[in-house]
N, C-alpha and C positions, 0 to 999 in steps of 0.2 A: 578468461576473465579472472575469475580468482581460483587458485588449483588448492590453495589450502581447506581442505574441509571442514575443519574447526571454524575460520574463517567465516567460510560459507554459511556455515550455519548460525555464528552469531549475526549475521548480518542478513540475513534472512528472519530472524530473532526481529530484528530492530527493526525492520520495513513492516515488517507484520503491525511490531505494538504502533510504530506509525499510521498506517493506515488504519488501526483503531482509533486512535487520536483522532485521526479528520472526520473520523466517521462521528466520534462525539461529539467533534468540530460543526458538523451539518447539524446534528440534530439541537445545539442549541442555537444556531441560526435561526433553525428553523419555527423556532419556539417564543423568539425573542428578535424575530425583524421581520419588516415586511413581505410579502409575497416575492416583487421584485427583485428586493435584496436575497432572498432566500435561494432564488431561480439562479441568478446570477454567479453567488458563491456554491451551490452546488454544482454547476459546472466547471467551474474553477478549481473546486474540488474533486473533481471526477479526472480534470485532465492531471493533474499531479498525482494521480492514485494510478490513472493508466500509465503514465510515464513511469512510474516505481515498479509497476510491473512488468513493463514492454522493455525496459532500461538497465534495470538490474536483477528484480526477481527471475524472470526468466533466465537470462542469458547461464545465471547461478545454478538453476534447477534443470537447467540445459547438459553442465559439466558434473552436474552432483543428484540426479534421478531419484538417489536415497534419503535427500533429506527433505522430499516436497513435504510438507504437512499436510495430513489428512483433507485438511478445510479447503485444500487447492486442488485436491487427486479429482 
């Protein structure tokens, strides 16, 4: 996938602060819409967090073991 390490690791960088994003993303959904609404977009948000990690976190941390972050070991 990506052999450059630098590489790797900024974009590893950037899926992380991403998935922070959506995570603040649910919680003011979930703060500011309906039940239904809430249910719905966290699923939504759950497949696009698995896809970032099934899709490209891993494959990354597949070719480069050294730069998994703590938070995923």
């Amino acid at each position: 996938m990506i052999n450059n390490t630098e590489v790797a690791e900024s974009i590893s960088d950037l899926m992380l602060k991403i998935g922070k994003d959506i995570n603040e993303s649910i919680i003011l959904v979930q703060a500011e819409c309906s039940p239904d609404e809430f249910s719905a977009y966290k699923l939504a948000a759950g497949k696009v967090m698995g896809e970032i990690l099934l899709e490209i976190m891993n494959p990354i941390y597949e070719m480069h073991p050294d730069i998994i972050p703590d938070e995923l070991k």
